[in-house]
Biopython code that builds the backbone (N, CA, C, O; Angstrom):
import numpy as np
from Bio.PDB.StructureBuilder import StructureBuilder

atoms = [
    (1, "UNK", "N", (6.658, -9.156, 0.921)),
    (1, "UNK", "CA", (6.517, -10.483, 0.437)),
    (1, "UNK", "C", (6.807, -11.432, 1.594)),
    (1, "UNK", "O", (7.902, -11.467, 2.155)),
    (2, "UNK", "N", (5.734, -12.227, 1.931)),
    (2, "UNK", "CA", (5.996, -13.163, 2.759)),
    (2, "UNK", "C", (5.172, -14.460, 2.812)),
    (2, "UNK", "O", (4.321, -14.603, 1.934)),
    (3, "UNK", "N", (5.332, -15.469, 3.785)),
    (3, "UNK", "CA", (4.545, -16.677, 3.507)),
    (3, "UNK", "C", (4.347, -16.805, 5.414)),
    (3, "UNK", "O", (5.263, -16.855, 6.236)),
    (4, "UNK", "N", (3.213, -16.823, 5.615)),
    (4, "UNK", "CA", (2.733, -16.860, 7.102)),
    (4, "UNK", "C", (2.271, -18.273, 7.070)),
    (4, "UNK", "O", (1.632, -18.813, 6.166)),
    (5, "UNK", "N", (2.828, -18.975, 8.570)),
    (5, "UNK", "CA", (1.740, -19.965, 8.988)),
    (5, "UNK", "C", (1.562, -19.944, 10.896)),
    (5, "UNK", "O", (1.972, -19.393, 11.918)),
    (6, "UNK", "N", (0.922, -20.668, 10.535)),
    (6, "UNK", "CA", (0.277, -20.682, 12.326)),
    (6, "UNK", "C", (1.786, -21.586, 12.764)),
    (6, "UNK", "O", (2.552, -22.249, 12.065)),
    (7, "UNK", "N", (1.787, -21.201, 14.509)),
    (7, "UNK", "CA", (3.125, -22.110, 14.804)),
    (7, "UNK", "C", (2.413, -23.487, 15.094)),
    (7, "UNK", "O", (1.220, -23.643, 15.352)),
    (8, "UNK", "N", (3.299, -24.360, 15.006)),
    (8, "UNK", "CA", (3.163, -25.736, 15.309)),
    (8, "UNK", "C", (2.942, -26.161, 13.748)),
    (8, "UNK", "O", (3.110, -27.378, 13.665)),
    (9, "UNK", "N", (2.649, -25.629, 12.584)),
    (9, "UNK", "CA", (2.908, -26.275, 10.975)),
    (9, "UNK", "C", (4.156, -26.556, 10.673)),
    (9, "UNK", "O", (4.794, -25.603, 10.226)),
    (10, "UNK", "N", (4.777, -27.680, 10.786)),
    (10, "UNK", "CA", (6.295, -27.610, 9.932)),
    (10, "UNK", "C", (6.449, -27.284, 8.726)),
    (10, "UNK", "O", (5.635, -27.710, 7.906)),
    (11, "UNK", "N", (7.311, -26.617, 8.393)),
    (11, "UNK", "CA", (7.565, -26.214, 7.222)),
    (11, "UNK", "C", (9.281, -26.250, 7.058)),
    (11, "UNK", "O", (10.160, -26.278, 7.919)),
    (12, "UNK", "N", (9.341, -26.238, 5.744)),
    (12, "UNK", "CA", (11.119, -26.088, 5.093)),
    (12, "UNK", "C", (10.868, -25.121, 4.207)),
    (12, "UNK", "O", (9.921, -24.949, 3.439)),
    (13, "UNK", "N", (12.073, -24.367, 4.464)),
    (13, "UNK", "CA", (12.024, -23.049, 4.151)),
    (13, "UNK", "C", (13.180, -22.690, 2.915)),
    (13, "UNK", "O", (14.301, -23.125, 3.180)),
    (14, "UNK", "N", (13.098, -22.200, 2.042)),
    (14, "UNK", "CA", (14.212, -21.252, 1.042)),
    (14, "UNK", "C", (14.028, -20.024, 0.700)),
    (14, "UNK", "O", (13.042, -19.586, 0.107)),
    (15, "UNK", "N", (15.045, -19.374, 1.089)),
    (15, "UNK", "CA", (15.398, -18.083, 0.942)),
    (15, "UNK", "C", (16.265, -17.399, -0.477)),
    (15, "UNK", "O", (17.362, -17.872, -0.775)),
    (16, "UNK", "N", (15.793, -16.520, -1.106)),
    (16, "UNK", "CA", (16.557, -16.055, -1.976)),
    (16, "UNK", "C", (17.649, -14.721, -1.179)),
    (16, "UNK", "O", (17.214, -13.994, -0.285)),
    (17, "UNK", "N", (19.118, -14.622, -1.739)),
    (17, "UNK", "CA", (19.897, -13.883, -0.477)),
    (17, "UNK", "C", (19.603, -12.365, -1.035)),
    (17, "UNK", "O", (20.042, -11.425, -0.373)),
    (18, "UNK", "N", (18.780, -12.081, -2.386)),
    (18, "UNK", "CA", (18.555, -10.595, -2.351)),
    (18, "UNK", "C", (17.282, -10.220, -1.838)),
    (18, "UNK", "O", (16.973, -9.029, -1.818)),
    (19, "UNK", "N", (16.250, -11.394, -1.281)),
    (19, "UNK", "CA", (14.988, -11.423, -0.581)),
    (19, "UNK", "C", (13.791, -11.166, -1.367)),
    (19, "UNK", "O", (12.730, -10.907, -0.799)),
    (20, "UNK", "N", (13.855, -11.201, -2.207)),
    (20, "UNK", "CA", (13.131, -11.394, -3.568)),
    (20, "UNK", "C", (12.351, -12.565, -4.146)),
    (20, "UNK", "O", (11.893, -12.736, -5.276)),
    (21, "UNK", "N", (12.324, -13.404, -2.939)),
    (21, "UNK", "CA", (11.720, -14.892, -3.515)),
    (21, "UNK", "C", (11.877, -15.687, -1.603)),
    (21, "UNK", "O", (12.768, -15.695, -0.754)),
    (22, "UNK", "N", (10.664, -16.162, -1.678)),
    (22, "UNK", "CA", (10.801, -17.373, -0.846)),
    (22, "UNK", "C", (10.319, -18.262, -0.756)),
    (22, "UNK", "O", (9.117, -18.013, -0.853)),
    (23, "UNK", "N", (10.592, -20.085, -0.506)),
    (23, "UNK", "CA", (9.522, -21.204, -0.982)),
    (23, "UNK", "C", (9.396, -21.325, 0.618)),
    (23, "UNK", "O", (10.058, -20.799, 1.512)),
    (24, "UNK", "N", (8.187, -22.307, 0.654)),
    (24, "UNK", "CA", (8.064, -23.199, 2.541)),
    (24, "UNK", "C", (7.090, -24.506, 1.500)),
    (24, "UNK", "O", (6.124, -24.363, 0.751)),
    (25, "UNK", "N", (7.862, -25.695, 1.886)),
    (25, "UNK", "CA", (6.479, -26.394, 2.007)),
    (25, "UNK", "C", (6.212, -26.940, 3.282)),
    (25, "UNK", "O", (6.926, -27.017, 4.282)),
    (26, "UNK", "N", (4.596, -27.450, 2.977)),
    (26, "UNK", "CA", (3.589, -27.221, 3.529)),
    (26, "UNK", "C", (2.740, -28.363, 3.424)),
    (26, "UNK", "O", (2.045, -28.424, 2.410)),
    (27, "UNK", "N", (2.625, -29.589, 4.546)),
    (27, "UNK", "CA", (1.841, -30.621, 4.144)),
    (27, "UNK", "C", (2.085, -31.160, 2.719)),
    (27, "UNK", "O", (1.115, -31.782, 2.284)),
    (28, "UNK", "N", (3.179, -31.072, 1.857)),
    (28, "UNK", "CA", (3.578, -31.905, 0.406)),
    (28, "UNK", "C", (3.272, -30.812, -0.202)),
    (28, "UNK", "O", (3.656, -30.988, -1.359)),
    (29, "UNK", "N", (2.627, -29.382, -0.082)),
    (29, "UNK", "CA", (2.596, -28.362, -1.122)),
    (29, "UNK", "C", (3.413, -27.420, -1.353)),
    (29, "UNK", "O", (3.376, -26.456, -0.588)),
    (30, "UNK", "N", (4.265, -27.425, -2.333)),
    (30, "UNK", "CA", (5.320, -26.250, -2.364)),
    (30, "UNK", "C", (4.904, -24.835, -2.976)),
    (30, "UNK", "O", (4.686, -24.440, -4.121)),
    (31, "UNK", "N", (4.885, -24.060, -1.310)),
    (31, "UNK", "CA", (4.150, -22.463, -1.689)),
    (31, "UNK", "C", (5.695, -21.511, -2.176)),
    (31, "UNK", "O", (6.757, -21.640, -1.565)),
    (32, "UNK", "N", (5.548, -20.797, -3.101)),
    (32, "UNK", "CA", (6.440, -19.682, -3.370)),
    (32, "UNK", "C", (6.518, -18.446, -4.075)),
    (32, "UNK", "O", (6.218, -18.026, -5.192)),
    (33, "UNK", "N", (7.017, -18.026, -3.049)),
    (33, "UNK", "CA", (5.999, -16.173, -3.218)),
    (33, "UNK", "C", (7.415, -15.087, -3.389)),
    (33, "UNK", "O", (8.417, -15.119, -2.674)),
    (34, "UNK", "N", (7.166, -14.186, -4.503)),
    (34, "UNK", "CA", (8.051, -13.592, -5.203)),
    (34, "UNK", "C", (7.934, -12.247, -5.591)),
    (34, "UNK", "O", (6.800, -11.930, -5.947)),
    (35, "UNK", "N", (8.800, -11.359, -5.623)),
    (35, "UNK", "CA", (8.848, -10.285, -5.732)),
    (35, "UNK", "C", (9.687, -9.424, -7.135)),
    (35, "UNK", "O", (10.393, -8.447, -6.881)),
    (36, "UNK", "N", (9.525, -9.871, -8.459)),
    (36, "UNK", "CA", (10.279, -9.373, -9.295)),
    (36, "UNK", "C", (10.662, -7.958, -9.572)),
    (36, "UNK", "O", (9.810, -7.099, -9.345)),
    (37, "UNK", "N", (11.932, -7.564, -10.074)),
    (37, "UNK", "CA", (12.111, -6.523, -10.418)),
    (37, "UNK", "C", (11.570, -5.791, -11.311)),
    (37, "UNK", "O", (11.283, -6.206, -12.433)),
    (38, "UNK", "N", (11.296, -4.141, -10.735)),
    (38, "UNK", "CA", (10.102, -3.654, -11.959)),
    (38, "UNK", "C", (10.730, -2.518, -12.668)),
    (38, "UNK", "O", (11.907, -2.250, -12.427)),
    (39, "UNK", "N", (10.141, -1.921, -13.406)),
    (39, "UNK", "CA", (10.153, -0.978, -14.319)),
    (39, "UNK", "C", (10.638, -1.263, -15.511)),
    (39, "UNK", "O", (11.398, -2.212, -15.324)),
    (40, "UNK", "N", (10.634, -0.946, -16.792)),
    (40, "UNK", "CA", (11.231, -1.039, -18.171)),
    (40, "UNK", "C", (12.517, -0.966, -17.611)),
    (40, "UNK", "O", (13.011, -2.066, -17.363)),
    (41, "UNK", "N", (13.114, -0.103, -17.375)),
    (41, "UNK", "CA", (14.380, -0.289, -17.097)),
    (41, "UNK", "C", (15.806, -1.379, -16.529)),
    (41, "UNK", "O", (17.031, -1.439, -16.632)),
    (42, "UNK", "N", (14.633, -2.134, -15.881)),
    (42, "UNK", "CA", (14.820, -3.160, -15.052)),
    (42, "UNK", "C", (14.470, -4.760, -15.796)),
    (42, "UNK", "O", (14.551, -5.852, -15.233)),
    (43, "UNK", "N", (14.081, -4.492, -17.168)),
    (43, "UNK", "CA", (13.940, -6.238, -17.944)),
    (43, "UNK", "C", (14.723, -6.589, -17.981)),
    (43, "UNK", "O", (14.632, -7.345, -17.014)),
    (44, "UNK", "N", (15.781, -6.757, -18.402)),
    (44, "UNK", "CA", (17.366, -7.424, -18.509)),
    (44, "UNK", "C", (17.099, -8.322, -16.964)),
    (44, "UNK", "O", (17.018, -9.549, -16.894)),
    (45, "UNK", "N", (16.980, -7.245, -15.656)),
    (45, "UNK", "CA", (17.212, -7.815, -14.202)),
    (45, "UNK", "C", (16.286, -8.836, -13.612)),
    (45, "UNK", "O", (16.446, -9.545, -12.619)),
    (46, "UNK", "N", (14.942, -8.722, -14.733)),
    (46, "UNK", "CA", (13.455, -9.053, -14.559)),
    (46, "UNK", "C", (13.902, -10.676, -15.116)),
    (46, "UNK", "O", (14.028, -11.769, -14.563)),
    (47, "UNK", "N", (14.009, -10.314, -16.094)),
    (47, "UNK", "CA", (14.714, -12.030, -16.929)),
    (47, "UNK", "C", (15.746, -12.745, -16.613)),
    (47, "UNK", "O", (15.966, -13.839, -17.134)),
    (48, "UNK", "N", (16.485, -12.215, -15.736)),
    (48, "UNK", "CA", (17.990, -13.213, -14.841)),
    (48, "UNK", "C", (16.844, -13.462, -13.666)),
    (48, "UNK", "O", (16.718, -14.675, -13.495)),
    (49, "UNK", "N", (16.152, -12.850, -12.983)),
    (49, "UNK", "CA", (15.522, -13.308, -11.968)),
    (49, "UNK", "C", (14.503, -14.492, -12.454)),
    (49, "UNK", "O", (14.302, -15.449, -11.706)),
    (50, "UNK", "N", (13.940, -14.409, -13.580)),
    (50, "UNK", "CA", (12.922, -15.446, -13.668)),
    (50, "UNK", "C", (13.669, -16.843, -14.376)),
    (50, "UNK", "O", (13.369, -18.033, -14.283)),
    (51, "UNK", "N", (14.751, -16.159, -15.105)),
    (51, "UNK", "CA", (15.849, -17.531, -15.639)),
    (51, "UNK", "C", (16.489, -18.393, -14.437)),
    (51, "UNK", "O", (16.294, -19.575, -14.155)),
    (52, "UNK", "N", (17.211, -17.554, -13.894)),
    (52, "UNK", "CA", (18.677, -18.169, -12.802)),
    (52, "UNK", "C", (17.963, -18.239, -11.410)),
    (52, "UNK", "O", (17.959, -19.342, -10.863)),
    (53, "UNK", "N", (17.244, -16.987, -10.652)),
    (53, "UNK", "CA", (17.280, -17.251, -9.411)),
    (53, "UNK", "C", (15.477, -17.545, -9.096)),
    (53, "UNK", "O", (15.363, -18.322, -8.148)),
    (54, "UNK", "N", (14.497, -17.228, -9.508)),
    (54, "UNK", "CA", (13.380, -18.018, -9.360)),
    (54, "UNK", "C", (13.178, -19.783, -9.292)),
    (54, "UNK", "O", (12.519, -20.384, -8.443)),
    (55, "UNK", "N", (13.930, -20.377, -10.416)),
    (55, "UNK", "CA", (14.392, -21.709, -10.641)),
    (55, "UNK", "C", (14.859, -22.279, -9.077)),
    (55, "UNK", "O", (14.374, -23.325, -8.644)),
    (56, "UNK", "N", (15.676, -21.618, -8.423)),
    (56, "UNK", "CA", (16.113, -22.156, -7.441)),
    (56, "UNK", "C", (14.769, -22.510, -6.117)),
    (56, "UNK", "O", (14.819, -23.518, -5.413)),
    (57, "UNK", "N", (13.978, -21.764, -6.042)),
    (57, "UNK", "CA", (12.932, -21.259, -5.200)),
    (57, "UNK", "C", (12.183, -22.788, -5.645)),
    (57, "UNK", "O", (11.445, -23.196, -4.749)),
    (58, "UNK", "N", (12.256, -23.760, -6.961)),
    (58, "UNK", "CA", (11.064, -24.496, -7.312)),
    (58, "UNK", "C", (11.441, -26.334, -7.097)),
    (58, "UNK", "O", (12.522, -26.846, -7.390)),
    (59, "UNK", "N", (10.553, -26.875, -6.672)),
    (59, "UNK", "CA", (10.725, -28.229, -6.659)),
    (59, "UNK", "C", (11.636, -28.819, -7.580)),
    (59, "UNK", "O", (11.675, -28.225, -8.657)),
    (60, "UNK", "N", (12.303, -29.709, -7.490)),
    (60, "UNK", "CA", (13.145, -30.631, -8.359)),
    (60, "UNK", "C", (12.938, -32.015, -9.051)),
    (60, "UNK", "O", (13.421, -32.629, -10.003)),
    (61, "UNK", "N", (11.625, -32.268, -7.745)),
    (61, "UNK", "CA", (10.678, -33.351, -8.289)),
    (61, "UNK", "C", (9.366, -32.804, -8.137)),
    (61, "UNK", "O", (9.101, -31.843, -7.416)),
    (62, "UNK", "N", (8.079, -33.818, -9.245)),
    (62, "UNK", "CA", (6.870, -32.805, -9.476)),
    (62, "UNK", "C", (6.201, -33.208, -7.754)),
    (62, "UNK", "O", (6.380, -34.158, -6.991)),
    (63, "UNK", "N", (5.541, -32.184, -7.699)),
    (63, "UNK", "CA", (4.920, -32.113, -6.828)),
    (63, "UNK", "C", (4.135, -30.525, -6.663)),
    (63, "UNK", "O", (4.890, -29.556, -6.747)),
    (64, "UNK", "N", (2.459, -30.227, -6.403)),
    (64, "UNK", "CA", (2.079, -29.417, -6.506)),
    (64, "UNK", "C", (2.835, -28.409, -5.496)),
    (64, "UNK", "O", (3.496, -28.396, -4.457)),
    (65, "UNK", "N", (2.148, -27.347, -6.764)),
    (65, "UNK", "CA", (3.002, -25.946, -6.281)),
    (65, "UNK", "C", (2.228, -24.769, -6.444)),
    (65, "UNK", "O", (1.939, -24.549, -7.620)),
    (66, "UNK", "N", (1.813, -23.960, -5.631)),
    (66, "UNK", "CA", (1.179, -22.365, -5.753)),
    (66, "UNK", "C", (2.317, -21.545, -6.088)),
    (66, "UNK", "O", (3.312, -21.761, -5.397)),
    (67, "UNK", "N", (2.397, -20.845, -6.790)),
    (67, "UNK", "CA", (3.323, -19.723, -6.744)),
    (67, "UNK", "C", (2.791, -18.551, -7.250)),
    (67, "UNK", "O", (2.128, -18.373, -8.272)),
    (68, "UNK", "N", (3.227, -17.655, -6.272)),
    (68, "UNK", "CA", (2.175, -16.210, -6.094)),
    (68, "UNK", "C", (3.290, -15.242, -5.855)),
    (68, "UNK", "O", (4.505, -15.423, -5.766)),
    (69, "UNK", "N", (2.531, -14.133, -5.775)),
    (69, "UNK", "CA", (3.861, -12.562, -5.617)),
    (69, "UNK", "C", (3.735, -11.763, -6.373)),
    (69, "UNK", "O", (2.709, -12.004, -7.009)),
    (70, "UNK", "N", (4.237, -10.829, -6.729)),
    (70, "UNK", "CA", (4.564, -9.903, -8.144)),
    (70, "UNK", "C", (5.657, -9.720, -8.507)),
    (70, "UNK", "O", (6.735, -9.325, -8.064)),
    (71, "UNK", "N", (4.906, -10.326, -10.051)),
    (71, "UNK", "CA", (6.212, -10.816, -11.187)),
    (71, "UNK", "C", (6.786, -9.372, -11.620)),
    (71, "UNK", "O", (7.912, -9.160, -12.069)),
    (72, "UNK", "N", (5.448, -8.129, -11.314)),
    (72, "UNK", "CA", (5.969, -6.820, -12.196)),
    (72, "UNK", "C", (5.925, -7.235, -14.203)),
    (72, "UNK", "O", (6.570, -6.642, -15.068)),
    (73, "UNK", "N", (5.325, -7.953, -14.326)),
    (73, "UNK", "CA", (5.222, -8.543, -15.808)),
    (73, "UNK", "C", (4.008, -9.193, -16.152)),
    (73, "UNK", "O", (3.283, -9.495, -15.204)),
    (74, "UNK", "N", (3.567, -9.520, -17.473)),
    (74, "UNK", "CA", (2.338, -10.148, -17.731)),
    (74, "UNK", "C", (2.921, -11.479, -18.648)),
    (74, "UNK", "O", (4.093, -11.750, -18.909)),
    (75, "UNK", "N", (1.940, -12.050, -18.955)),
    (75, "UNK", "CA", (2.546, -13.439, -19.505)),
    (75, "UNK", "C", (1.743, -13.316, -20.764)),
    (75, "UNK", "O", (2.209, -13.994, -21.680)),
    (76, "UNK", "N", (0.549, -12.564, -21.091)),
    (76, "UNK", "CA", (-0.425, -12.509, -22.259)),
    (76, "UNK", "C", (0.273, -10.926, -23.355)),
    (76, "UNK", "O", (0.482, -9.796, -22.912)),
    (77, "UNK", "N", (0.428, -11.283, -24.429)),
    (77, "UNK", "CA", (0.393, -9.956, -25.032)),
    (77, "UNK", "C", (-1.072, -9.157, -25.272)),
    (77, "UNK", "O", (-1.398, -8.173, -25.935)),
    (78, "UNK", "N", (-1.585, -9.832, -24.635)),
    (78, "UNK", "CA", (-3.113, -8.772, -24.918)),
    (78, "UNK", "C", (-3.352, -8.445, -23.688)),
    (78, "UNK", "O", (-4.510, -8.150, -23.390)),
    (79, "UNK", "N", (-2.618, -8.428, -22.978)),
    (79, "UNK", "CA", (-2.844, -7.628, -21.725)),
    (79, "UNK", "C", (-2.512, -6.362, -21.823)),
    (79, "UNK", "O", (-3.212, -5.375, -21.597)),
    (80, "UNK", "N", (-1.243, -6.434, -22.223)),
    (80, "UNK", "CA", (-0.271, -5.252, -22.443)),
    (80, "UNK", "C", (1.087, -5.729, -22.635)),
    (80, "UNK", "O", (1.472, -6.804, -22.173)),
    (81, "UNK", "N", (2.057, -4.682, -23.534)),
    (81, "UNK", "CA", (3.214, -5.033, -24.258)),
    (81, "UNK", "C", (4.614, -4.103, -23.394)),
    (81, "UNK", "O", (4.408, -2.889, -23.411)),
    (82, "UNK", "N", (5.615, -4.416, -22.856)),
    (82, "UNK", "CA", (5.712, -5.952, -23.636)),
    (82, "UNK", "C", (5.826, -6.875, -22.746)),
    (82, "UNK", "O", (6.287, -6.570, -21.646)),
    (83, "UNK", "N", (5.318, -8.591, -23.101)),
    (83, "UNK", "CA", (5.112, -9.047, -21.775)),
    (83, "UNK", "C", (6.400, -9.932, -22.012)),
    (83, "UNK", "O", (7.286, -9.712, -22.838)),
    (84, "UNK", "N", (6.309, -11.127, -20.988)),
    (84, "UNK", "CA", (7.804, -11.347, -20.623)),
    (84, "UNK", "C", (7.119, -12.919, -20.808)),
    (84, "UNK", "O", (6.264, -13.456, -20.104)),
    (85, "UNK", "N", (7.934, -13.524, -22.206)),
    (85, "UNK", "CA", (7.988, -14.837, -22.327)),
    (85, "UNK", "C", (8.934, -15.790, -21.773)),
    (85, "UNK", "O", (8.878, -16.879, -22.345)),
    (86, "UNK", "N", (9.972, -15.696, -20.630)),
    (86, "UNK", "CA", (10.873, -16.354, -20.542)),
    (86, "UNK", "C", (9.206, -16.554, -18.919)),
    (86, "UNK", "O", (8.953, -17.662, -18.448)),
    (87, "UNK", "N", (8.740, -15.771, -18.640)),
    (87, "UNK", "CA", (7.775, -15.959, -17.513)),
    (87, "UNK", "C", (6.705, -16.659, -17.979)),
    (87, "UNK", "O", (6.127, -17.613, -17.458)),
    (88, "UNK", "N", (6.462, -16.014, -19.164)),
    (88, "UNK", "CA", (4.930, -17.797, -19.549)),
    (88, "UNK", "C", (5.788, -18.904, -19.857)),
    (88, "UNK", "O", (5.362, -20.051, -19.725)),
    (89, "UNK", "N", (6.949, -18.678, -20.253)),
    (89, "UNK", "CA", (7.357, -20.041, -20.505)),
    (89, "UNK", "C", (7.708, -21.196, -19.384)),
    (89, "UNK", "O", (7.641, -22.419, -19.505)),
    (90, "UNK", "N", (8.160, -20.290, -18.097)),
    (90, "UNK", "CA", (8.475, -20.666, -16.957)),
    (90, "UNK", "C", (6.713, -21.462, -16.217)),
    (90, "UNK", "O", (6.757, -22.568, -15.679)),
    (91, "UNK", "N", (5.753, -20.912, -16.301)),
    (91, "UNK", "CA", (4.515, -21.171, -16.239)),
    (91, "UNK", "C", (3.871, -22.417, -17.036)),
    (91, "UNK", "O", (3.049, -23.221, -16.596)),
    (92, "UNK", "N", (4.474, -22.373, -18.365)),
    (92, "UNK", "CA", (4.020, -23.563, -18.832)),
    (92, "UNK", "C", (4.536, -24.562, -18.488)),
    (92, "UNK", "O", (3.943, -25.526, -18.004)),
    (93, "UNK", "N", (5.935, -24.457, -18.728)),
    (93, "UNK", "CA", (6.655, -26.154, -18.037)),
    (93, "UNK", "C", (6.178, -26.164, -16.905)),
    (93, "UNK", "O", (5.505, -27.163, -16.652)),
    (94, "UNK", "N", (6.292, -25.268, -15.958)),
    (94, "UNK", "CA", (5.423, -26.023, -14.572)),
    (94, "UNK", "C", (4.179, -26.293, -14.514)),
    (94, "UNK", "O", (3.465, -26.479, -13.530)),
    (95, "UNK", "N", (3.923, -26.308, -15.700)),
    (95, "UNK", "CA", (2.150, -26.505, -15.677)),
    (95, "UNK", "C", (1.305, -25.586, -15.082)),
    (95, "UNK", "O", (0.400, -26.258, -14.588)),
    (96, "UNK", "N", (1.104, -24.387, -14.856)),
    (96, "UNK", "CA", (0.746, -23.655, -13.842)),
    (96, "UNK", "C", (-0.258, -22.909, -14.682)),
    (96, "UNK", "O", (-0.092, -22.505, -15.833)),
    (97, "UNK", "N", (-1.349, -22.789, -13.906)),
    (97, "UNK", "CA", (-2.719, -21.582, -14.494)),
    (97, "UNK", "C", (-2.933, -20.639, -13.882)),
    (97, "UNK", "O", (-2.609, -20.912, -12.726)),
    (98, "UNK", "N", (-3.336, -19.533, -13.941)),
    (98, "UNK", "CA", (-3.602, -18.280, -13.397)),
    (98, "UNK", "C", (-4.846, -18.312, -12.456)),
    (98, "UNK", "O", (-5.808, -18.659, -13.140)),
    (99, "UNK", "N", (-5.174, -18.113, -11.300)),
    (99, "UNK", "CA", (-6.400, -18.560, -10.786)),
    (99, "UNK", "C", (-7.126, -17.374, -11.011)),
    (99, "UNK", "O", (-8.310, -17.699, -10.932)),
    (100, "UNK", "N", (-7.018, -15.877, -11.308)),
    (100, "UNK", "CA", (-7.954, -15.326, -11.608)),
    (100, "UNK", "C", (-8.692, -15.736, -13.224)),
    (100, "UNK", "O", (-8.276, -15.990, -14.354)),
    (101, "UNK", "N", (-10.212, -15.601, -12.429)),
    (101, "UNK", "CA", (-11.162, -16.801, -13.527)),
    (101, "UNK", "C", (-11.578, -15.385, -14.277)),
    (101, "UNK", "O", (-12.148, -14.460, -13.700)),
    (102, "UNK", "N", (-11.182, -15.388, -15.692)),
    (102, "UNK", "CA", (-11.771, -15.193, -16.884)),
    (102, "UNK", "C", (-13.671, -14.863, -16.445)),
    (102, "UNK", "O", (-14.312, -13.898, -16.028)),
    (103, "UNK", "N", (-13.874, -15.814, -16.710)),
    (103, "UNK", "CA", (-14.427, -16.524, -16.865)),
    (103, "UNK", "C", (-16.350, -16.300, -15.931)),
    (103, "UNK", "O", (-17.551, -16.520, -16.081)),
    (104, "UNK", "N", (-15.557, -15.852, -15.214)),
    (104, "UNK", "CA", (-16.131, -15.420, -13.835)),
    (104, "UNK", "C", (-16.216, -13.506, -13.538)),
    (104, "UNK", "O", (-17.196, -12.836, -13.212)),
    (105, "UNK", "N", (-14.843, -13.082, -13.799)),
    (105, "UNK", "CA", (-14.783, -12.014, -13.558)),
    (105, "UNK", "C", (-14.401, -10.878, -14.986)),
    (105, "UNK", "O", (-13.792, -11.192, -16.008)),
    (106, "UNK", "N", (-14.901, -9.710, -14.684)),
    (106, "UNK", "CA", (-14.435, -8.710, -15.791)),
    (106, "UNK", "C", (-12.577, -9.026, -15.710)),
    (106, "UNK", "O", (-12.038, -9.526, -14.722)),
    (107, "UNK", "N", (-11.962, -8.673, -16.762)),
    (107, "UNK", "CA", (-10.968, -8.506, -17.710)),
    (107, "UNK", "C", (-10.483, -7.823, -16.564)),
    (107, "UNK", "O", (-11.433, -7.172, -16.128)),
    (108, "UNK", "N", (-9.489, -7.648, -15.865)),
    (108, "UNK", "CA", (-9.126, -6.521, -14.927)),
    (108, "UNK", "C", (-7.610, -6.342, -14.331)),
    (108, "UNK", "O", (-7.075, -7.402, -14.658)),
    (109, "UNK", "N", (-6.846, -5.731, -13.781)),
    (109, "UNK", "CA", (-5.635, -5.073, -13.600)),
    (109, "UNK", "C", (-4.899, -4.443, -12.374)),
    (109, "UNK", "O", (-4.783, -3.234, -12.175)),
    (110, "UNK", "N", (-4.558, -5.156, -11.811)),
    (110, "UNK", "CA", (-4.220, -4.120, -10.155)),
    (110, "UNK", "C", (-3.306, -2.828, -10.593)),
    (110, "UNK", "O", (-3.256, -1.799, -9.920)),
    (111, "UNK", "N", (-2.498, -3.058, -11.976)),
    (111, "UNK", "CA", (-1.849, -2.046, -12.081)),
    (111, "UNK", "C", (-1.580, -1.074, -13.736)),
    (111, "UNK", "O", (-0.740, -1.506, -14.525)),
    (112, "UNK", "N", (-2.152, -0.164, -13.975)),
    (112, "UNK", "CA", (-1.695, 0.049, -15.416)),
    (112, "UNK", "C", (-0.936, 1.081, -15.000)),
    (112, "UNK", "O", (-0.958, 1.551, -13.863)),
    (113, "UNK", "N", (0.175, 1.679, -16.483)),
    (113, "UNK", "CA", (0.256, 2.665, -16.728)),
    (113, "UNK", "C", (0.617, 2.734, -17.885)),
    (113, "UNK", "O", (1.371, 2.034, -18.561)),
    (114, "UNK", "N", (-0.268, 4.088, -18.196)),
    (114, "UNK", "CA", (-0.013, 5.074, -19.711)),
    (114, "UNK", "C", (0.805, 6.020, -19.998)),
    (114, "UNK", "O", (0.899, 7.107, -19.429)),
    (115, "UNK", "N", (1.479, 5.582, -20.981)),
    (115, "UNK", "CA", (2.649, 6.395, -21.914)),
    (115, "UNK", "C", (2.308, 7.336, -22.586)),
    (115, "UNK", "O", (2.197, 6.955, -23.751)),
    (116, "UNK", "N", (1.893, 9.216, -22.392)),
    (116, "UNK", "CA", (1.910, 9.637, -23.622)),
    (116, "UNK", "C", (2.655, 9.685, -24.779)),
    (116, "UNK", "O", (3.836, 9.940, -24.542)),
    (117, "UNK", "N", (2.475, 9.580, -25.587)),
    (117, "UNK", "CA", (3.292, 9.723, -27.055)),
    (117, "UNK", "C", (3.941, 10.969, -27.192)),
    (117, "UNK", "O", (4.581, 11.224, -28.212)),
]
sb = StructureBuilder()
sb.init_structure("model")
sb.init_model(0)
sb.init_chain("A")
sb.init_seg("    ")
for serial, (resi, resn, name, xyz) in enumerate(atoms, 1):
    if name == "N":
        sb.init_residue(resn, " ", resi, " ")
    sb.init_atom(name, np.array(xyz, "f"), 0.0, 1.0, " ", f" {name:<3s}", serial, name[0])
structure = sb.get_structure()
């Protein structure tokens, strides 16, 4: 997880101290790119990260914002279950949309996995 720019761009930088998150802005755009904790096992750790320490990573006043990374979670229950509403909810107050277009492209997944019964 990282955020690259060419030298000579100023940027201001925040660091999360378990390295799991980092913001820079960028010409007035606040980029922040994230790495959530994964597996079932790991929701409890998945939801303090998107409650307590993601929050820190985000503007305080509005101002546009990309935020990219892997959440390790989905925000739709028709994607797959179970998804993590404290993360769409985090998405909606910031106003934020998903840029992969529907719309445009097949239904699709960088990652599944299946449970036999």
């Amino acid at each position: 997880m990282a955020i690259l720019v060419k030298d000579g761009i100023f940027t201001k930088n925040i660091r999360l101290p378990s390295g799991r998150g980092i913001a820079a802005t960028i010409n007035g755009i606040w980029y922040v790119n994230v790495y959530a904790p994964s597996g079932t096992e790991r929701k409890n750790e998945r939801e303090e990260f998107f409650n307590r320490h993601l929050p820190t990573l985000l503007p305080t006043t509005p101002v546009e914002v990309v935020l990219a990374g892997d959440f390790n979670s989905i925000i739709d229950s028709r994607d797959m279950t179970p998804h993590s509403t404290t993360l769409r909810r985090l998405i909606s107050t910031l106003n934020l949309r998903d840029v992969w277009d529907i719309a445009t492209a097949p239904r699709g997944f960088t990652h599944s996995t299946f449970h036999a019964a």
